[in-house]
N, C-alpha and C positions, 0 to 999 in steps of 0.2 A: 504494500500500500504506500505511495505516496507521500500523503499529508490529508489533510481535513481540505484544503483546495482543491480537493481532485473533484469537487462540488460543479465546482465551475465550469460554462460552458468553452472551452478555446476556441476562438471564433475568427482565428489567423489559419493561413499555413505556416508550417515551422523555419525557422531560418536557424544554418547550424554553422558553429564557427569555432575551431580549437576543442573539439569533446564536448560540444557545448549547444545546447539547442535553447532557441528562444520561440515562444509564443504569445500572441496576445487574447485577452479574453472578455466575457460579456461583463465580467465585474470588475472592470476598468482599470486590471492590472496586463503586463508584460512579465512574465517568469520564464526565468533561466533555468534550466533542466541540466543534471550532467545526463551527457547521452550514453553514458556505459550501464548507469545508476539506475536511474529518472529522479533520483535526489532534486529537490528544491535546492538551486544554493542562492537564490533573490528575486525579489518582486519588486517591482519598481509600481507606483502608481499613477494612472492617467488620470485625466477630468472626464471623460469620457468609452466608452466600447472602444476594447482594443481588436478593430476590425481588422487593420490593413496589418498586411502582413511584414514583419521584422527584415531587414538587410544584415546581415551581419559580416564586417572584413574590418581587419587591419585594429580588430583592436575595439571595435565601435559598435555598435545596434543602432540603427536609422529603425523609427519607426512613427508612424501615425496614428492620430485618436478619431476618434468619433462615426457615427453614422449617417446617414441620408438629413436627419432634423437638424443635427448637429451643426448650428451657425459661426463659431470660434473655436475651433478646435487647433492642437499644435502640434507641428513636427517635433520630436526628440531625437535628439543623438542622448547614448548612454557610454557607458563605458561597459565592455563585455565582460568585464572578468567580475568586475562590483556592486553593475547594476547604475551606480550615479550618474545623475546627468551632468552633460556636458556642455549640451547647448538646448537650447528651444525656440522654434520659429513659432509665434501666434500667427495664425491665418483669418480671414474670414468666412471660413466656411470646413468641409469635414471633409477627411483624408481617410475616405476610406480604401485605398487601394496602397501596395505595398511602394514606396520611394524606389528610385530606379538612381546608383551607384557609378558613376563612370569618372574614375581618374580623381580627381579634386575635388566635386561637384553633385552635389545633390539634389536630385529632378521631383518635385509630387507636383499630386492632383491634388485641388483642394475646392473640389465642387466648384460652387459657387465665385469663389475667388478666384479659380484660373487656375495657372501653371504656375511653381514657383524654382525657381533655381537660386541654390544656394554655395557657399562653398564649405564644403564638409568637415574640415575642422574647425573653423569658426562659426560656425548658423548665420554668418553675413550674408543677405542676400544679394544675388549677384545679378539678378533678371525678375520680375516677374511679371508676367501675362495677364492682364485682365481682359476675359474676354466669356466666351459661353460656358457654358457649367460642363467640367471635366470631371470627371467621374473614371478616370484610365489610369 
């Protein structure tokens, strides 16, 4: 058995990085799993449904919060091994699809608010789109 969370819906697919699987869930956490174990080793907690689903490289978990209703929700970077955040981008609108990883740079959807590109180890943003509701 797990833990008493094994309650909860996970409501991601898993992102797996160094032994280490992340997923996000409907009671608005993201947990670390060892992937040999399934040992809990941290929960980090969202303000919202941990939909979209976890990136995990280089050290880091990119991940998004919230649903379809979901008007302000925020990008996280974590730290993989700790769980702490690192950075946090607020949006205006929900991320529910997993961020997309390339080089320096961190791509979401954020409904309502468009496209955002950020740079991945600072959450500075680098671009963003306002335009029709992305939902990709």
């Amino acid at each position: 058995m797990l833990s008493s969370r094994t309650r909860a819906s996970y409501s991601s697919s898993a992102a797996y990085w160094s032994g280490r699987l992340y997923v996000g869930s409907d009671d608005r956490q993201v947990t670390c799993f060892d992937a040999a174990t399934g040992t809990v080793l941290w929960t980090f907690a969202l303000r919202y449904q941990g939909f979209s689903s976890p990136v995990a490289a280089e050290g880091r978990v990119y991940v998004g919060e919230g649903i379809h209703v979901d008007g302000d929700a925020s990008l996280y970077c974590l730290d993989a091994v700790t769980g702490e955040l690192v950075w946090s981008l607020p949006t205006g609108g929900h991320l529910e699809y997993a961020p997309t990883l390339s080089g320096d740079r961190v791509f979401a959807s954020a409904g309502p608010d468009g496209v955002w590109c950020v740079d991945a180890a600072s959450g500075k943003p680098v671009w963003h789109f306002e335009g029709p509701h992305v939902d990709t």
